[in-house]
SERO-4910 file (N, C-alpha, C, O; in steps of 0.05 Angstrom, whole numbers):
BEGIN
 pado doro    nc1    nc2    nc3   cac1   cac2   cac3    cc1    cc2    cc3    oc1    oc2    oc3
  Unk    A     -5   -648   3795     -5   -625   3777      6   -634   3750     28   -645   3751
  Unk    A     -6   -631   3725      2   -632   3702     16   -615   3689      6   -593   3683
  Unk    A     38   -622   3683     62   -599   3668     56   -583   3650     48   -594   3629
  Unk    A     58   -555   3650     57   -540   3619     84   -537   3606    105   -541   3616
  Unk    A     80   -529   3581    112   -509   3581    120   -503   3593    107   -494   3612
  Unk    A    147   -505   3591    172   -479   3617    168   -459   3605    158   -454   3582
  Unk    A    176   -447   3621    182   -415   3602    209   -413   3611    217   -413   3634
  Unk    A    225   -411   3586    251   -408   3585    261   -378   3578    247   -362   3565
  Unk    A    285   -372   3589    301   -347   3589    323   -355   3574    340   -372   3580
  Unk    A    322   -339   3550    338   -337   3529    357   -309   3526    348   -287   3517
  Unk    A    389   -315   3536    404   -281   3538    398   -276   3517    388   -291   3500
  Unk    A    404   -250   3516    403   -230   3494    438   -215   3499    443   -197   3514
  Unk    A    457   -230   3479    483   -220   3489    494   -234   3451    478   -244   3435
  Unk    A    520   -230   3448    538   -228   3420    545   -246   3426    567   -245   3438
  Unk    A    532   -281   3424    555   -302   3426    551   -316   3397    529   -313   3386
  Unk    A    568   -330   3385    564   -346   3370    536   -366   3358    517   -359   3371
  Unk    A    530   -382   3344    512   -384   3341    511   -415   3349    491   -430   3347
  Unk    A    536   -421   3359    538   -454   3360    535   -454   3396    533   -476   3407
  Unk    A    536   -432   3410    530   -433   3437    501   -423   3450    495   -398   3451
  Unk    A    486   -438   3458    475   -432   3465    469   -433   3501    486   -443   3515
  Unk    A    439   -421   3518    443   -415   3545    419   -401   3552    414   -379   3542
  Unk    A    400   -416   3574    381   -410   3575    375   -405   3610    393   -407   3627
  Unk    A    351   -401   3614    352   -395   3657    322   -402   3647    311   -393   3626
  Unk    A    309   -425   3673    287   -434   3666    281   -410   3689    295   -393   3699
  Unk    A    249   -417   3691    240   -395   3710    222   -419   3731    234   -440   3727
  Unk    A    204   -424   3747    191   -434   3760    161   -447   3744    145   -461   3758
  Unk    A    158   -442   3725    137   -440   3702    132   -465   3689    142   -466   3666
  Unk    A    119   -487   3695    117   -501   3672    121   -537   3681    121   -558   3668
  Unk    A    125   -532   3704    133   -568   3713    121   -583   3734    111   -564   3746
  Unk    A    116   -597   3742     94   -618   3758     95   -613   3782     74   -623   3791
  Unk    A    112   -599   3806    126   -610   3832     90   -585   3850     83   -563   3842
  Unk    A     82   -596   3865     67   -584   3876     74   -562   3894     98   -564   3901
  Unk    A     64   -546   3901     63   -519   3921     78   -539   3958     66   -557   3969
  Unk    A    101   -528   3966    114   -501   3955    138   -503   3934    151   -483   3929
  Unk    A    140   -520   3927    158   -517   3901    134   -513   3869    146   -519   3848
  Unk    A    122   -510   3868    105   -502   3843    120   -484   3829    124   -461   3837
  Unk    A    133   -497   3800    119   -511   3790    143   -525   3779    147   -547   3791
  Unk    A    162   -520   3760    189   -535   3747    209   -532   3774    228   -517   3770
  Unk    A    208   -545   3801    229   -545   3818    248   -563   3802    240   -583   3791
  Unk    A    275   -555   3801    305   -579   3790    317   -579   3810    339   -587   3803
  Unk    A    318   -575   3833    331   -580   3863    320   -610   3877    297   -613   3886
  Unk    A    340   -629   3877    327   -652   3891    334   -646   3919    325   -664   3933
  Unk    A    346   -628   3933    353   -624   3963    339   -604   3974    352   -591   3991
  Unk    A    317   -596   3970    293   -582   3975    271   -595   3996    256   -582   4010
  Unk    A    275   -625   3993    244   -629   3998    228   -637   3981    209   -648   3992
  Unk    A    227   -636   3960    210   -640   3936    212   -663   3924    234   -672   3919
  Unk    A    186   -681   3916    178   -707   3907    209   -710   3889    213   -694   3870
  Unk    A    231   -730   3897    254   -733   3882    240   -738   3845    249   -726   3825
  Unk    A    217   -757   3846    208   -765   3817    199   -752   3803    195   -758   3780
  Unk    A    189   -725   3816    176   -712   3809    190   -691   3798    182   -679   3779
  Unk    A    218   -685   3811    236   -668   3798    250   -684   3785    265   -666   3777
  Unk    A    260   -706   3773    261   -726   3759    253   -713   3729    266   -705   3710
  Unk    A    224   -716   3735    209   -712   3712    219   -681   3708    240   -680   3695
  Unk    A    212   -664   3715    228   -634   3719    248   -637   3693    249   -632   3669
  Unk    A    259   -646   3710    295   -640   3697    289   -658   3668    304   -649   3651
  Unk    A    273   -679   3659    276   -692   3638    257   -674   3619    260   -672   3595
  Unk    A    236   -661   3634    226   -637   3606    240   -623   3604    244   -620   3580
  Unk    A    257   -604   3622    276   -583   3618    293   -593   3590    297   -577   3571
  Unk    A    301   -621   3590    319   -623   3572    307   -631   3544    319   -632   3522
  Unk    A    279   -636   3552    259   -633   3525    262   -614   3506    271   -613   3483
  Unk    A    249   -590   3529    245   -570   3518    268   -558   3510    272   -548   3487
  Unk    A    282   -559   3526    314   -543   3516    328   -551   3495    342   -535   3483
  Unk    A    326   -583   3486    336   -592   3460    369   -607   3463    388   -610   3447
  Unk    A    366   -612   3494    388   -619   3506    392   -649   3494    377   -667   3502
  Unk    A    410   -653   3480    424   -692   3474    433   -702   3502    429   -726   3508
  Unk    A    445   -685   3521    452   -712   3535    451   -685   3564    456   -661   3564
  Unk    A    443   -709   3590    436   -696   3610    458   -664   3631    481   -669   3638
  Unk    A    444   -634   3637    455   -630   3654    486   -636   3675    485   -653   3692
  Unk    A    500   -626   3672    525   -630   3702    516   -620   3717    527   -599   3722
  Unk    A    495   -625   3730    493   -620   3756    512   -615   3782    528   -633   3783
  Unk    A    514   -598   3801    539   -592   3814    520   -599   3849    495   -597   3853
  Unk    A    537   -607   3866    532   -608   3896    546   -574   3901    570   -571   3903
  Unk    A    527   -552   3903    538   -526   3912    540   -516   3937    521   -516   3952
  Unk    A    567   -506   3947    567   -498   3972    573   -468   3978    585   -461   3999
  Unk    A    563   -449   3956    576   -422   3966    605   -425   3960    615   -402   3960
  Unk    A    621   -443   3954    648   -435   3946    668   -434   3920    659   -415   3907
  Unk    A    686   -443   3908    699   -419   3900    714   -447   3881    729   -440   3863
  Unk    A    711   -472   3884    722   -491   3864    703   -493   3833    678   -493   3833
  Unk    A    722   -493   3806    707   -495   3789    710   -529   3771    733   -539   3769
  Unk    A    691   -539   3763    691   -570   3765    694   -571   3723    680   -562   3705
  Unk    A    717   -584   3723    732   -582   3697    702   -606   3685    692   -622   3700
  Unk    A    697   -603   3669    673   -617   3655    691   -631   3638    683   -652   3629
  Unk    A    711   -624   3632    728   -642   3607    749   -662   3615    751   -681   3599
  Unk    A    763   -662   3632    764   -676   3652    750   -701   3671    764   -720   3676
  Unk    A    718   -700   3682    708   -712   3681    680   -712   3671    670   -689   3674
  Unk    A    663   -733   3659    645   -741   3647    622   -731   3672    623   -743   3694
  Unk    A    604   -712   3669    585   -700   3689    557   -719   3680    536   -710   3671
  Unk    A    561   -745   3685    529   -762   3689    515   -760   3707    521   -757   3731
  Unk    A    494   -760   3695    464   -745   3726    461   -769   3739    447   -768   3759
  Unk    A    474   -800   3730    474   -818   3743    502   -820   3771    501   -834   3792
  Unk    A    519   -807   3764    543   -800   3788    534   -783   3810    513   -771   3813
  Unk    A    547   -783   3820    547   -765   3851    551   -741   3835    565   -744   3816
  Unk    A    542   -718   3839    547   -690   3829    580   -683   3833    584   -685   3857
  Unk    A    599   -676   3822    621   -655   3842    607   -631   3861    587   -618   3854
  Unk    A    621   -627   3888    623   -601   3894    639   -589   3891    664   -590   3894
  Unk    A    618   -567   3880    629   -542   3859    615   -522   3861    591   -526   3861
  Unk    A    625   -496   3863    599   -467   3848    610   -467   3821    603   -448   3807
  Unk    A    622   -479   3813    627   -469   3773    635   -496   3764    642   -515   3778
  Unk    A    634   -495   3736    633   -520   3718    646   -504   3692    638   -482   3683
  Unk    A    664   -518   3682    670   -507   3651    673   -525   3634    677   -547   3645
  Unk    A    672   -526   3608    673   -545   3587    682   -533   3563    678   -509   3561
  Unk    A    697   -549   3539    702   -543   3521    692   -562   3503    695   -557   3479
  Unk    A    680   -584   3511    665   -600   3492    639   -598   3491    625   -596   3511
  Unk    A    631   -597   3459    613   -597   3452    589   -614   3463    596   -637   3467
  Unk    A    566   -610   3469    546   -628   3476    545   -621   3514    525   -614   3526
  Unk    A    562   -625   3522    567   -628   3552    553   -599   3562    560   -577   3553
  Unk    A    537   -600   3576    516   -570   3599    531   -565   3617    535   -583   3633
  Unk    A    544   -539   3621    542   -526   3653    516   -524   3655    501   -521   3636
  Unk    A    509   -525   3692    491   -516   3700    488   -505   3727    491   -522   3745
  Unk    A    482   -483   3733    481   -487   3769    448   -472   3770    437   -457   3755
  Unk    A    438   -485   3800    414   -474   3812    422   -445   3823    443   -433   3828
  Unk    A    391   -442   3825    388   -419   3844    362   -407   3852    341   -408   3840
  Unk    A    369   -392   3880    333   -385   3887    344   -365   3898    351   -370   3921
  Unk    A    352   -333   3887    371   -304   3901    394   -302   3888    402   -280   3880
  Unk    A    408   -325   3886    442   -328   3889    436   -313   3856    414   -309   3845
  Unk    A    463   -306   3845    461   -296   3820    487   -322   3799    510   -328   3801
  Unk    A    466   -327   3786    483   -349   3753    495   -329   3740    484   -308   3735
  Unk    A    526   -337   3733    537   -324   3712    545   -341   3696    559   -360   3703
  Unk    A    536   -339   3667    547   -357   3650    569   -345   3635    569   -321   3638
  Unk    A    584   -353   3624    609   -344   3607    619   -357   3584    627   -380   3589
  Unk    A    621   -350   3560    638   -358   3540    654   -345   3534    661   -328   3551
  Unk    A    668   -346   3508    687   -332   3494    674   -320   3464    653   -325   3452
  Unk    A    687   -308   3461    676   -291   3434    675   -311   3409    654   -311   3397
  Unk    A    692   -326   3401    693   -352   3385    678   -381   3394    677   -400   3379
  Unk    A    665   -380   3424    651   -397   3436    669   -429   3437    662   -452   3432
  Unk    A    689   -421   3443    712   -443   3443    712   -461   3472    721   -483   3475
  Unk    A    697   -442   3493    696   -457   3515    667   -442   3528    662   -419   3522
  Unk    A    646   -459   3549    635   -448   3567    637   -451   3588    653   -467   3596
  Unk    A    618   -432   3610    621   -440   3637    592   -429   3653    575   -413   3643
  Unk    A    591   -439   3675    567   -432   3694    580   -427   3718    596   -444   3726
  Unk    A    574   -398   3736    584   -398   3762    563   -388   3780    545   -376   3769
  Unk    A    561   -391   3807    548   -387   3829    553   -373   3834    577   -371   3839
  Unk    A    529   -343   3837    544   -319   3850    526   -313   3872    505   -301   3867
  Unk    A    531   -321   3899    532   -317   3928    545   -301   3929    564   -298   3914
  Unk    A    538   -282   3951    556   -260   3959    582   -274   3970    605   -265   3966
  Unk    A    576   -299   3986    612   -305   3991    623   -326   3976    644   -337   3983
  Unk    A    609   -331   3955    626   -346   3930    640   -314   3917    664   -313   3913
  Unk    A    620   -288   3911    638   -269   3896    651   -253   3902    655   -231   3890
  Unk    A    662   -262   3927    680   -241   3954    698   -259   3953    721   -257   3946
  Unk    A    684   -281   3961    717   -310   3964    735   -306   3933    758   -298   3935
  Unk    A    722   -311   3906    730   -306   3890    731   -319   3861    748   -318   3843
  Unk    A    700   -335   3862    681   -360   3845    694   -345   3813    705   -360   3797
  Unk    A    692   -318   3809    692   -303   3790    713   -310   3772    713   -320   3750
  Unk    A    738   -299   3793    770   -300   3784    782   -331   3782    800   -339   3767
  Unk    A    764   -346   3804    771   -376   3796    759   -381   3767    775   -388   3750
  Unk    A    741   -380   3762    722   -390   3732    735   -367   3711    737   -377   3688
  Unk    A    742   -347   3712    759   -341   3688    786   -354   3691    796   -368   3673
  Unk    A    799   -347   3714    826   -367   3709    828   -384   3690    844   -385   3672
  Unk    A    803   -404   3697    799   -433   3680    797   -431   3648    809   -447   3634
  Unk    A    778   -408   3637    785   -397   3617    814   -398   3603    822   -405   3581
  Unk    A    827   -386   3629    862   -372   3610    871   -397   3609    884   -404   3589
  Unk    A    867   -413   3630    885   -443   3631    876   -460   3602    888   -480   3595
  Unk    A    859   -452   3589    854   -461   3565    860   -435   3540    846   -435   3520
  Unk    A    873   -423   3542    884   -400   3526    856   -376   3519    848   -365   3498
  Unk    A    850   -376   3535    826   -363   3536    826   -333   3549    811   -335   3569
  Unk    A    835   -312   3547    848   -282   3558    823   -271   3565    806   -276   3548
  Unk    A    817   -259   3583    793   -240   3597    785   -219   3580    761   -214   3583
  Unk    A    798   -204   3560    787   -202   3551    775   -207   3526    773   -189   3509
  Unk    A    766   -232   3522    760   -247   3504    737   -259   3509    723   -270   3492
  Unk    A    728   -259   3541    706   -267   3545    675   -246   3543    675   -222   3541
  Unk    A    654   -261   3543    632   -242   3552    617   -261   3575    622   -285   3579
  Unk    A    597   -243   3592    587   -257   3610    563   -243   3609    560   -220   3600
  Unk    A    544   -258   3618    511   -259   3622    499   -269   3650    494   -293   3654
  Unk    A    494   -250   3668    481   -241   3690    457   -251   3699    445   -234   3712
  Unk    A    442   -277   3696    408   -281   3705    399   -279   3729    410   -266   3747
  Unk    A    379   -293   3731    355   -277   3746    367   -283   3778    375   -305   3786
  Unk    A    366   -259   3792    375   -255   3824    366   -235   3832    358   -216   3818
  Unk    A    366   -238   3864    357   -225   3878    359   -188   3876    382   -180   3878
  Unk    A    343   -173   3873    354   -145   3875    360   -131   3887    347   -135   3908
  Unk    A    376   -109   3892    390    -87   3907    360    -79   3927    366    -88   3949
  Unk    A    341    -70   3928    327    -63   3933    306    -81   3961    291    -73   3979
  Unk    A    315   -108   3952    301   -131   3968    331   -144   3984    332   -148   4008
  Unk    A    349   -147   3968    368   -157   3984    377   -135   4013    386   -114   4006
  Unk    A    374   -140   4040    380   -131   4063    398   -140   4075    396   -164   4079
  Unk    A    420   -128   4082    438   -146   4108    453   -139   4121    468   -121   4114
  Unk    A    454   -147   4144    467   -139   4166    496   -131   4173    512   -139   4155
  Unk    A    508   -118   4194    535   -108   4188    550   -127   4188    572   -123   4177
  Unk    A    544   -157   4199    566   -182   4194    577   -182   4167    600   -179   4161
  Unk    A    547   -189   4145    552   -188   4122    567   -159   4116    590   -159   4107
  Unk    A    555   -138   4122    572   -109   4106    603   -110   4112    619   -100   4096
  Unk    A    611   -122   4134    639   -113   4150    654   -136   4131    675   -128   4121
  Unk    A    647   -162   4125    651   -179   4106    659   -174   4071    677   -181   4056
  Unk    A    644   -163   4070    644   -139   4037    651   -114   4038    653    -99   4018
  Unk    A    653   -110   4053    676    -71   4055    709    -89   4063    725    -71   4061
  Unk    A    718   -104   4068    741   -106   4080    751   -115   4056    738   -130   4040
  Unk    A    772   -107   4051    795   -106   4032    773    -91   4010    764   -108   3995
  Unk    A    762    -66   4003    742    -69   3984    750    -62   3962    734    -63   3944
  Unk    A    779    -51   3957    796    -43   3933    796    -70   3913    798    -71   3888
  Unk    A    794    -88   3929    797   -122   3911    778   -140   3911    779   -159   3896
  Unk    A    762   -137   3924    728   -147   3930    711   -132   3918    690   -143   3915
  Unk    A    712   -105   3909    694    -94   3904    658    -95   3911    639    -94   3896
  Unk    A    659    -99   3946    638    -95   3956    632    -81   3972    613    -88   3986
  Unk    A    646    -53   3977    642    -29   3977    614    -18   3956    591     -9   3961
  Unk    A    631    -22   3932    610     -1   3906    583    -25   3910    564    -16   3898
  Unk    A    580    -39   3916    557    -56   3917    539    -48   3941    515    -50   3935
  Unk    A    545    -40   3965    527    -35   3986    517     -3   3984    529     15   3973
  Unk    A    488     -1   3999    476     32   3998    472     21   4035    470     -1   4046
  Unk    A    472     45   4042    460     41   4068    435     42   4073    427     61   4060
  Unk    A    414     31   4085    389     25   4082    379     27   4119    387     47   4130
  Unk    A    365     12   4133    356     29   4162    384     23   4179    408     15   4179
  Unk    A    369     31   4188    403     42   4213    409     17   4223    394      4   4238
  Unk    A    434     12   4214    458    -18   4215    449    -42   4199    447    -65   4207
  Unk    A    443    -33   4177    430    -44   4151    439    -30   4132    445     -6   4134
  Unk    A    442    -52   4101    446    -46   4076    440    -56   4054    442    -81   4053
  Unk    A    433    -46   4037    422    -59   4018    457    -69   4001    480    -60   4003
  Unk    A    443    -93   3983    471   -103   3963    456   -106   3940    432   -106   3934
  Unk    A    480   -110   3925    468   -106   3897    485   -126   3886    505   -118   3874
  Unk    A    482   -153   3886    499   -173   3868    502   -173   3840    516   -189   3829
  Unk    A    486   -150   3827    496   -153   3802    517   -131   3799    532   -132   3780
  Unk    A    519   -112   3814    550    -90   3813    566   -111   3819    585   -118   3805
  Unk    A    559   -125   3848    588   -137   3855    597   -151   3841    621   -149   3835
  Unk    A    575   -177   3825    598   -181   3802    605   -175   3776    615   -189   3759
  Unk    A    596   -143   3777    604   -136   3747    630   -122   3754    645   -115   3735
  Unk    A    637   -117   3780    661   -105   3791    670   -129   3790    685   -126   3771
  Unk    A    672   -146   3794    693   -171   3801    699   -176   3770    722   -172   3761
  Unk    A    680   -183   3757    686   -189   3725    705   -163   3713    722   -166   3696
  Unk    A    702   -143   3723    714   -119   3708    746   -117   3721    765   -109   3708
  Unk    A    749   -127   3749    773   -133   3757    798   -149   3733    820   -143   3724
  Unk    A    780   -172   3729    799   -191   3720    790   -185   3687    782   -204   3673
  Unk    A    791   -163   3679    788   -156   3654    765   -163   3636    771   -166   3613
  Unk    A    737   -168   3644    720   -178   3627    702   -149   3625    692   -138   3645
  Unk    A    701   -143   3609    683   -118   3610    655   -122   3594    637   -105   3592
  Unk    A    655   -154   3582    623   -143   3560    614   -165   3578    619   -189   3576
  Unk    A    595   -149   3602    568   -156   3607    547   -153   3603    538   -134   3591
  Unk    A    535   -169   3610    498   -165   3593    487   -186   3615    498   -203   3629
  Unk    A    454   -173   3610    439   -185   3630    427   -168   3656    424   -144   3652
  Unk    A    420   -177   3679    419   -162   3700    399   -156   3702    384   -166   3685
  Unk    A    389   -140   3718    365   -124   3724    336   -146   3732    316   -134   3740
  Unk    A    335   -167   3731    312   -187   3749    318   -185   3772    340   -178   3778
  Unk    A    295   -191   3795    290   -200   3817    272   -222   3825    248   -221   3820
  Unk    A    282   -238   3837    270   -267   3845    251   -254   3867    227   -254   3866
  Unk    A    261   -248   3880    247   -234   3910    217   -219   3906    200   -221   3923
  Unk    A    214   -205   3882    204   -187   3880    183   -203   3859    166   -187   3853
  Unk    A    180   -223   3848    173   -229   3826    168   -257   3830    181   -274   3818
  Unk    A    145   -264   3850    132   -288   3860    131   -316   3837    140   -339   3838
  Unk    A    113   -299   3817    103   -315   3798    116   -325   3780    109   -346   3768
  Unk    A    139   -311   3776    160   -332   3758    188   -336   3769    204   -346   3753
  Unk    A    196   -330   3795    216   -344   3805    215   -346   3830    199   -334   3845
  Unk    A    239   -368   3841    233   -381   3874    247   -360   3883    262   -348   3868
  Unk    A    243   -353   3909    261   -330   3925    267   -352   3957    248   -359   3970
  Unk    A    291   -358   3963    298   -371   3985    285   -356   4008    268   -365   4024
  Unk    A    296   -327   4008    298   -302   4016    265   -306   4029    255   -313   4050
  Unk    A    255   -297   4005    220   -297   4003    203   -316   4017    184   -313   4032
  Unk    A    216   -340   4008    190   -362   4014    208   -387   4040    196   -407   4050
  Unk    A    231   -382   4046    246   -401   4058    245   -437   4048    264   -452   4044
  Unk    A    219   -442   4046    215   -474   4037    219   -472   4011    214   -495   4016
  Unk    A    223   -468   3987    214   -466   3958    237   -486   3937    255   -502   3944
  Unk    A    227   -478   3910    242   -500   3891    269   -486   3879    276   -467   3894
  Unk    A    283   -489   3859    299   -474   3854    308   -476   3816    313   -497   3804
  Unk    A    307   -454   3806    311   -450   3777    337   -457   3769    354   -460   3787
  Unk    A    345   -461   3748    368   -464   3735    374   -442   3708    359   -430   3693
  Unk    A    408   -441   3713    418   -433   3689    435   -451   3670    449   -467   3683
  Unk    A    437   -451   3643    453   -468   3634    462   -461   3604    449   -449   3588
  Unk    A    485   -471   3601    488   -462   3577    513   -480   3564    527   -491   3581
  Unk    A    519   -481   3546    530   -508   3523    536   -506   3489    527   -490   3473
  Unk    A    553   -524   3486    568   -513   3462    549   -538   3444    552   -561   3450
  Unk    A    535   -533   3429    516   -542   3409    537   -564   3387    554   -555   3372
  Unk    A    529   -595   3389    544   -615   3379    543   -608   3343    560   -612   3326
  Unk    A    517   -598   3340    517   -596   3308    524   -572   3302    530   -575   3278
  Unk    A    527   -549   3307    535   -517   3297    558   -519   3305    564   -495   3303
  Unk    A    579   -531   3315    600   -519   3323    622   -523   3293    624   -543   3278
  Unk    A    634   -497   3293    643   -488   3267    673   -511   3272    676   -515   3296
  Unk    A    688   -522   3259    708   -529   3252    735   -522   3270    739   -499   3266
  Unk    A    746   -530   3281    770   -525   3302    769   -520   3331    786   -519   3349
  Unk    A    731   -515   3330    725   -516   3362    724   -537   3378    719   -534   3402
***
């Protein structure tokens, strides 16, 4: 298969002009059916060279100087200091669901095929970050870990904004009372109560973008933006785990721009 354009997702949110943050879609890259077409997951199944090539147009097109931090993700709740260590696509990945950075040039990034990307900066774009939002990365508590990391760099909640991409929707997402009894327990501090509707009898639908706009709103972040995609529902431009079980997986990413960054950042 010969590559086209990606088609890239560009937020639409108040950040600075020296940060930028994009969510590729499935659109645009060589890897054959069933990962067609930009798979960036080498633990799929999918021609490793072929996502290779993947990931080296992504960074074409995106205007990326120097490669991706790629993360080994497990659903949990550690966030992988990028400043700290040097994230080369030639190293072993960290395991991590979040990545943060305050230097310029350096990419968070995490996959996904359902799960929901949250990216985050600050209003002055002094630091970024990428987090994994699994329902039990945003119950365990991926959220409150990846802003912490924020404050540990003088960075106050509310000071941040966050941007919501493409995941699974309330409507397609189904699950069973393991999962519900999981997300109603403690739900004053999980806030996955206000996330579930009841749906056929001992079934519920979830809605990962309440749950983590409740979790973000916990730890004081109130300007969200984003939301409203479904992978599940929306074949043609994104992978659904959910949907297709074998498939490739999209990325979000986002980075503090080496030439715009204003003076003291």
């Amino acid at each position: 298969m010969n590559a086209g354009a990606a088609e890239l997702i560009r937020p639409e949110w108040p950040v600075p002009a020296h940060v930028h943050a994009i969510s590729t879609t499935r659109s645009g890259g060589a890897s054959e059916a069933p990962y067609a077409s930009l798979n960036l997951g080498t633990h799929v199944g999918d021609d490793v060279d072929v996502v290779a090539a993947n990931r080296a147009q992504l960074c074409r097109e995106a205007g990326l100087t120097t490669a991706p931090g790629w993360l080994d993700q497990v659903h949990g709740t550690l966030v992988a200091d990028f400043d700290a260590a040097d994230p080369d696509r030639h190293r072993v990945p960290p395991t991590a669901d979040a990545a943060i950075t305050m230097r310029p040039g350096r990419v968070c990034v995490i996959m996904t095929a359902d799960c929901l990307p949250v990216l985050l900066t600050d209003r002055e774009g002094r630091a970024v970050a990428a987090a994994h939002g699994g329902w039990r990365g945003l119950v365990g508590g991926i959220v409150e870990a990846t802003v912490a990391a924020f404050e540990a760099r003088g960075l106050a909640a509310d000071l941040l904004l966050a941007w919501l991409g493409p995941a699974i929707g309330p409507a397609a997402y189904e699950v069973g009372p393991d999962v519900a009894e999981k997300l109603d327990a403690g739900s004053n501090s999980t806030g996955g109560a206000a996330a579930l509707t009841p749906g056929r009898a001992g079934h519920w639908q979830l809605d990962l973008y309440q749950l983590a706009r409740t979790r973000l709103a916990a730890c004081g972040v109130e300007a969200v933006y984003g939301g409203g995609e479904c992978t599940f529902s929306d074949s043609t431009r994104f992978y659904s785990y959910r949907r297709d079980g074998v498939t490739g997986r999209q990325a979000s990413l986002i980075w503090i721009d080496r030439g715009q960054t204003p003076e003291g950042v």
